[in-house]
Every structure is written in structure tokens, then in C-alpha cells.
C-alpha positions in Angstrom: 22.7 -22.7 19.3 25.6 -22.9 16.9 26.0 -19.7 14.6 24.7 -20.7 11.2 27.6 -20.5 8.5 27.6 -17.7 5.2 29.0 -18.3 1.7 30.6 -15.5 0.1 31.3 -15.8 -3.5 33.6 -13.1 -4.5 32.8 -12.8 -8.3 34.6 -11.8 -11.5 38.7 -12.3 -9.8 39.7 -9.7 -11.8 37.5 -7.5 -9.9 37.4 -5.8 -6.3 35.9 -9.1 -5.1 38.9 -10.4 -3.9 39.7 -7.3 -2.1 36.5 -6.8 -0.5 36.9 -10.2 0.8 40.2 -9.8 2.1 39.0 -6.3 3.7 36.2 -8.5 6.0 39.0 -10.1 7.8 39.6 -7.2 10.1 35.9 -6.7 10.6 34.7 -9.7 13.2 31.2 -11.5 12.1 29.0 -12.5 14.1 28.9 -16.0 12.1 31.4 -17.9 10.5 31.6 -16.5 6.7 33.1 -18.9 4.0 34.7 -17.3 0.8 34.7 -19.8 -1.9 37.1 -18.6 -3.8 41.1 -19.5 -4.6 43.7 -19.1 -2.0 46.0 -18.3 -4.1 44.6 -15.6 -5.8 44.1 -14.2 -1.6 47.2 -14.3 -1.0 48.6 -12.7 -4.1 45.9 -9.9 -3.6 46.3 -9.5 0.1 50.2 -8.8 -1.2 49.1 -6.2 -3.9 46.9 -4.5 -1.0 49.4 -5.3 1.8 47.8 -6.3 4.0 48.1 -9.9 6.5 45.4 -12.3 6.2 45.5 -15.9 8.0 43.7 -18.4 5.1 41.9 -20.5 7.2 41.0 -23.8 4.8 37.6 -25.2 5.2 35.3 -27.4 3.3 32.9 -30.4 3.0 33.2 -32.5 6.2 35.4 -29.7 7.6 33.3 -27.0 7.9 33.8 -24.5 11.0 31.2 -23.7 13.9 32.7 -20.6 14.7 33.7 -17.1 12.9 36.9 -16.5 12.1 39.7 -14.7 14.8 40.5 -11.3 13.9 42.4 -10.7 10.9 41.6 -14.6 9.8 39.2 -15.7 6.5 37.5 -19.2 6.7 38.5 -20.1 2.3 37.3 -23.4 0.5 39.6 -23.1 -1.9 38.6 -23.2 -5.8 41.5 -23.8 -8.2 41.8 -21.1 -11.0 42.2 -21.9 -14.7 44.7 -19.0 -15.2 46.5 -16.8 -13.1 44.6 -13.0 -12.9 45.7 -9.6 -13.9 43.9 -7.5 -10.9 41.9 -5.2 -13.7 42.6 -7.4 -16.8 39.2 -9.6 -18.0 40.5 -13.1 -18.8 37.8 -15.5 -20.2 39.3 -18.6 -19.1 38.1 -18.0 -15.6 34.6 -17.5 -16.2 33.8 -21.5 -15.4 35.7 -20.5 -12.1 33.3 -17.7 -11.3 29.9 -20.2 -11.8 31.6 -23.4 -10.2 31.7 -21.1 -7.0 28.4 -19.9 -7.4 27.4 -23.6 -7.8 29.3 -24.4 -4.5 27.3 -21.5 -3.0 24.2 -22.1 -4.2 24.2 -26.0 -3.9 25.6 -26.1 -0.3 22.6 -23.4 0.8 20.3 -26.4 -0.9 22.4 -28.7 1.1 22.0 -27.2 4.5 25.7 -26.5 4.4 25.4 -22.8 4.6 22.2 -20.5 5.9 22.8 -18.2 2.9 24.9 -16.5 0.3 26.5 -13.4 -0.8 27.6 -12.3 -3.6 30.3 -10.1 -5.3 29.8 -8.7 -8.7 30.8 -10.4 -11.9 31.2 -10.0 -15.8 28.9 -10.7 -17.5 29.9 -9.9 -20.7 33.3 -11.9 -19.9 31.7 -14.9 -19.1 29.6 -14.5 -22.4 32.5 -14.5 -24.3 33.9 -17.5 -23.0 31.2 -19.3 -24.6 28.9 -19.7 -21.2 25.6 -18.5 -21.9 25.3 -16.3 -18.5 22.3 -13.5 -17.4 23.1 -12.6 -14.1 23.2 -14.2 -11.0 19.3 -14.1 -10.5 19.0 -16.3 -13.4 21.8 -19.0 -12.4 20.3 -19.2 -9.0 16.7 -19.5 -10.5 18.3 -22.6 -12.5 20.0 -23.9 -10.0 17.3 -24.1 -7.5 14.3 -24.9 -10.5 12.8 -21.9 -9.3 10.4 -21.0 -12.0 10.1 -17.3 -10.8 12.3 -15.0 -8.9 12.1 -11.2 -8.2 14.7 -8.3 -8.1 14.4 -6.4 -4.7 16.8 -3.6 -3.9 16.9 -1.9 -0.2 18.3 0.8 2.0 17.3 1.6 5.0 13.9 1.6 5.4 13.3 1.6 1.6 12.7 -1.5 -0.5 12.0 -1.6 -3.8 10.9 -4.6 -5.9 10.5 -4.7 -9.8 8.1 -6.6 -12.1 10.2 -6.6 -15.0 14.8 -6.3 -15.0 16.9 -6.1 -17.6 14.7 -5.3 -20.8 14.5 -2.9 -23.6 11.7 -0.1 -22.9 10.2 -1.2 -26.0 9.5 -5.0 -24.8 8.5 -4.2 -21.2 4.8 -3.1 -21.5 4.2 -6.7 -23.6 6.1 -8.3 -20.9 3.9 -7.0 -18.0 0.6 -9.3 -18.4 -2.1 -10.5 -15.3 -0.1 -13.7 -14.6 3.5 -12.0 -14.3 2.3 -9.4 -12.2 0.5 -11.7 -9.8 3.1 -14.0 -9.7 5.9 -11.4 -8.7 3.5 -9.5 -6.1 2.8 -13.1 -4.5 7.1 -13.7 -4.3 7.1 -10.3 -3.1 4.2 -10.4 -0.1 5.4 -14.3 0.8 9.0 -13.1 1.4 8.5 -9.6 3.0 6.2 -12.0 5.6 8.4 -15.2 5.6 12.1 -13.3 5.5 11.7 -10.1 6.7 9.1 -11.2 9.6 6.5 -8.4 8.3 3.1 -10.0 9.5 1.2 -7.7 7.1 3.1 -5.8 4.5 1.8 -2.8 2.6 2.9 -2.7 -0.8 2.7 0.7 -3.0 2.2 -0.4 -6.8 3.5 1.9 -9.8 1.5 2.6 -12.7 3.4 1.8 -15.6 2.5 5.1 -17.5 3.0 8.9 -16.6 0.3 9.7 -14.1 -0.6 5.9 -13.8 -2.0 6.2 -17.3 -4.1 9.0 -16.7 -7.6 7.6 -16.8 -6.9 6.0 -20.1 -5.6 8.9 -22.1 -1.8 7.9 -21.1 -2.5 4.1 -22.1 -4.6 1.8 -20.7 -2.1 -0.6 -18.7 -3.0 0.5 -15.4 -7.2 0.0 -16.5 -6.6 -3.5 -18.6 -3.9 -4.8 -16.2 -2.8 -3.6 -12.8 -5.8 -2.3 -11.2 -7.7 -5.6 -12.1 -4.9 -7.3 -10.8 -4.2 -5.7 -7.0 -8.2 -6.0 -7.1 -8.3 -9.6 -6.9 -5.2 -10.3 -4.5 -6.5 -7.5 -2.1 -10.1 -9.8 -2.1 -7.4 -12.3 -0.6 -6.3 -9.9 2.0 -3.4 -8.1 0.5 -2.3 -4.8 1.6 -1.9 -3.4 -2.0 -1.9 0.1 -3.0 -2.2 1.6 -6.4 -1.7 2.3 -9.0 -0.1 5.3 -8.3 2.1 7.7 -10.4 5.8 7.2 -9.3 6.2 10.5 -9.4 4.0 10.8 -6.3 4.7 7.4 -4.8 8.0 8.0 -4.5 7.5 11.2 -1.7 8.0 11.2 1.8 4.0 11.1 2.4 3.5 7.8 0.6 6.8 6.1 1.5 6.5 6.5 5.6 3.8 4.0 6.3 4.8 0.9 3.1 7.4 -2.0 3.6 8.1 -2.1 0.0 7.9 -0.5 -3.5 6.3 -2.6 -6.7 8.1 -0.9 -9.4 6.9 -2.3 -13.4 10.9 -1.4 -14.6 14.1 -0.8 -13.9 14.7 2.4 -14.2 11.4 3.5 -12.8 12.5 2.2 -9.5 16.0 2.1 -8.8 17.3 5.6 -9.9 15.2 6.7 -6.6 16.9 3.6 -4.3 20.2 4.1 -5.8 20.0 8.1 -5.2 18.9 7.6 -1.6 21.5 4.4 -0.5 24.3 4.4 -3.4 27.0 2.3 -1.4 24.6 1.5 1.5 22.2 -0.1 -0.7 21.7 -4.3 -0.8 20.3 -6.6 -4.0 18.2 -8.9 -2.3 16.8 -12.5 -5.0 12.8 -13.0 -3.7 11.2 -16.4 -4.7 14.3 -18.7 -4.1 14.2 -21.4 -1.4 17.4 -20.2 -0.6 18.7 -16.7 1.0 20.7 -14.7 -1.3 22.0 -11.1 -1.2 24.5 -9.2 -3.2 26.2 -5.5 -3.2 24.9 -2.8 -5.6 27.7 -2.0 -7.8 30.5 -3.7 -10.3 33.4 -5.0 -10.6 35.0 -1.7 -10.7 37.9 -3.2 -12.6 40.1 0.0 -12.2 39.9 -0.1 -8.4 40.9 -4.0 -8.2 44.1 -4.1 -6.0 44.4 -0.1 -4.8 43.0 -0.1 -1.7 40.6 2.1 -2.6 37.0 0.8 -2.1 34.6 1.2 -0.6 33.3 -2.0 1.5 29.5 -0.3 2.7 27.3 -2.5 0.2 29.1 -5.7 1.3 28.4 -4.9 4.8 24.8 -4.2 4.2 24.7 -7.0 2.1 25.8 -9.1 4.9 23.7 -7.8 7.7 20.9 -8.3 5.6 21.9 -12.0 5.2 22.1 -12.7 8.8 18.4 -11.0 9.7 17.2 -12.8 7.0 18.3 -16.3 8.1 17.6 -15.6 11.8 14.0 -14.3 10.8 13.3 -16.9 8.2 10.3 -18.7 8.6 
């Protein structure tokens, strides 16, 4: 059986993607890992870091079956617009950062590669360009015509999957209705069962409010929406538990026996990940007919070209890839 090839996209170029990337090479994989990225930003990169990289070109009809030799990186090489400043934001690369997401994304669709993984970008950058741009998770989403998608961030044994992302405190209780929270807990118990190879998975729910709302007295989210909600998919054979205060869900006793966390918000469930796995810790997208996982941190556009990073997420990033694709059902 012939290893299945990875995509890595290294991001915003200004960035530590390019280093990170450049870093792998001395790390052998155990399948052959394609950075879509420019060669020539490597090689000026790999001279700011000093260190000696063989390019290895690949691409569409020439597409390798092995990994790379030590100290080698398999590139398809993507032209940039304008030569990068490591550190120094330049918005006429940001159409370089999506056309190698779109070579990533479409050559997952395509068969080409088994799955992606992706380095940080800037969003605000790519904004300012002119490009409308909300993340990777969103892109993807488009790209694929994937209605729904969920966030899902892991360490260890700890996974934890939110209902809502990026929105302001005030908007997220309106934004939690029946339908979204049954959609994202279907994503979540498909993929945990389809990716993961979890026959069963137990799933701990947040309440939205302190306490889980309290009986009522702390608002009536957890009565009107959530409980009803896990009701009706546990009638269908769902291990669901909650609502439950994420002050107490989050505790040793609760977490031993779950495979994953439901948050309803950002910051009601990552702060706890991020505390436990900072730098060890791996964004996985749920809901997308592809396989896509990313580090946990920036661009870290002061650290770009120093040699001083820290390559842990991108490992577990990677790792997390592979067992994905091998499990995949």
C-alpha cells in the first residue's frame, strides 16, 4: 500500500510558516508531505535561518509516492506577487496565501492528497487587500459547499468542539437555536465515529449560562433549547450528556470517561484546552468531506526568520492528520 500524500499550506509568508516548514525537513514522515508554497521564498528563508534544505519540485502528474530523504522538502511551487519582508505584512500576497489553500483544498477533493494542514495566516492582511476572508474554516466550507462545519480543538485525550466561533458575547445566545445545535452535535458524533474510529462517543454538553442556567433563574437557554435538544438525539441513540455547568464539566471526574467537549462559545471552551496543551494543542475542521488540521497559534510575525519556534502544534497537527486518514471511514 502506497503511503497516502499530505498538503501543507504554510500561511501568511511573512510569518513562521515558512520556517516551520523548512524545520520538518530534518524530521522524517512517515508519508510524503507537499508544501505548496514558493521555492523561492524557501530558499531565501532557509538562508535567513541557515539552515540546508534540498527543494524537491513536485506537482500535478508528478506527484511523489514516497516521503522525502532526510533533510529534503517535496514543494509545488506557487509564484509570489512580491518579494516578503520575514515580519513585514504585505497585502499583495494575500491572493498567494488563498490560491495555495485552493491547491490544498481542491487536490484533497481531487484525490491528490489524503488531507491538509495548515499554517496560520492574516486575516486582517488579507482583508485589506480587498479579499473578503474569515478564516480558513470558512474558505474550506466554500470550497467544498459544505453548508456546516465545526471548530474542534484537541490535546491529548481532550477534545473540545464549539457551537458557536468567532462572535461577539452579545450575538451568541440568539445564534444558539434547536437547528444549529443539532446540526453541529450531528458533525460532531459523525466525525468522532467516522475519523477518529470512536464506535460510540460520549459527548459532555455545556450549559450556556452560569450553573447551566440555574433551573431558570440564570436564563432559560438550557430549559427552552439544549436540554430539549440532547433529548431528542439521545432518543436516536446518542451518548449525550448535559447540560452541565462548565465549571464542573470541565474537572477531572467528568472529563475521564467523554471523547469530546460541546462547548456553546469560544471562550467557554478553549481557555481550558489551550491551558492544558498550549503548543501541543491541534485545530481540527469537522463536517468537511475532506481532512483538515491546523496548529494553534499565529503568525507570530516577530519570530519569522529567528530560529526561534517552536514546531510542537505542527507536529501534533500532523499526527493528527495521518490517524485521521488511516482511520477514516
Amino acid at each position: 500500500m502506497k503511503p497516502k500524500r499530505f498538503a501543507l499550506t504554510p500561511g501568511e509568508p511573512a510569518g513562521i510558516g515558512p520556517d516551520l516548514c523548512l524545520l520538518l525537513a530534518s524530521h522524517p514522515q512517515p508519508h510524503p508531505l507537499i508544501a505548496i508554497t514558493s521555492r523561492d521564498l524557501l530558499l531565501e528563508r532557509a538562508a535567513q535561518l541557515g539552515v540546508v534544505v534540498d527543494l524537491l519540485p513536485v506537482g500535478p502528474g508528478n506527484w511523489p509516492d514516497l516521503p522525502a530523504p532526510a533533510n529534503s522538502l517535496y514543494v509545488w511551487d506557487t509564484p509570489l506577487p512580491a518579494k516578503v519582508v520575514a515580519g513585514q505584512l504585505d497585502k499583495t500576497n494575500a491572493a498567494f496565501v488563498l490560491e495555495t489553500l485552493t491547491r490544498a483544498g481542491q487536490g484533497c477533493i481531487d484525490g491528490d492528497f489524503a488531507g491538509m494542514i495548515t499554517a496560520p495566516v492574516h486575516k486582517g492582511v488579507i482583508n485589506e487587500s480587498g479579499i473578503t476572508f474569515s478564516g480558513h474554516t470558512e474558505f474550506l466550507a466554500e470550497l467544498t459547499h459544505t453548508e456546516q462545519v465545526v471548530m474542534m480543538l484537541a490535546t491529548g485525550d481532550l477534545r473540545v468542539a464549539l457551537v458557536t466561533t468567532h462572535l461577539p458575547l452579545r450575538e451568541i445566545a440568539d445564534t444558539i437555536t434547536p437547528e444549529r445545535l443539532e446540526r453541529v452535535t450531528r458533525i460532531l458524533h459523525a466525525d468522532l465515529q467516522q475519523k477518529f474510529g470512536i464506535a460510540q462517543p460520549r459527548i459532555l454538553v455545556c450549559g450556556l449560562n452560569p450553573h447551566a442556567g440555574e433551573g431558570g433563574h440564570l436564563g432559560h437557554e438550557e430549559i427552552d433549547i439544549i436540554e430539549p435538544t440532547l433529548e431528542r438525539l439521545r432518543l436516536e441513540g446518542m451518548d449525550l450528556r448535559g447540560p452541565l455547568p462548565a465549571d464542573t464539566l470541565f474537572t477531572p471526574k467528568y472529563l475521564e470517561h467523554c471523547d469530546a467537549v460541546l462547548a456553546m462559545y469560544h471562550d467557554q471552551g478553549l481557555p481550558v484546552l489551550k491551558y492544558k496543551g498550549f503548543g501541543a494543542a491541534v485545530n481540527v475542521t469537522l463536517g468537511l468531506p475532506i481532512i483538515r488540521t491546523s496548529v494553534d497559534h499565529g503568525t507570530a510575525l516577530d519570530l519569522a526568520g529567528s530560529g526561534k519556534i517552536d514546531t510542537g502544534s505542527l507536529h501534533v497537527a500532523l499526527e493528527t492528520a495521518y490517524q485521521m486518514a488511516e482511520t477514516r471511514i
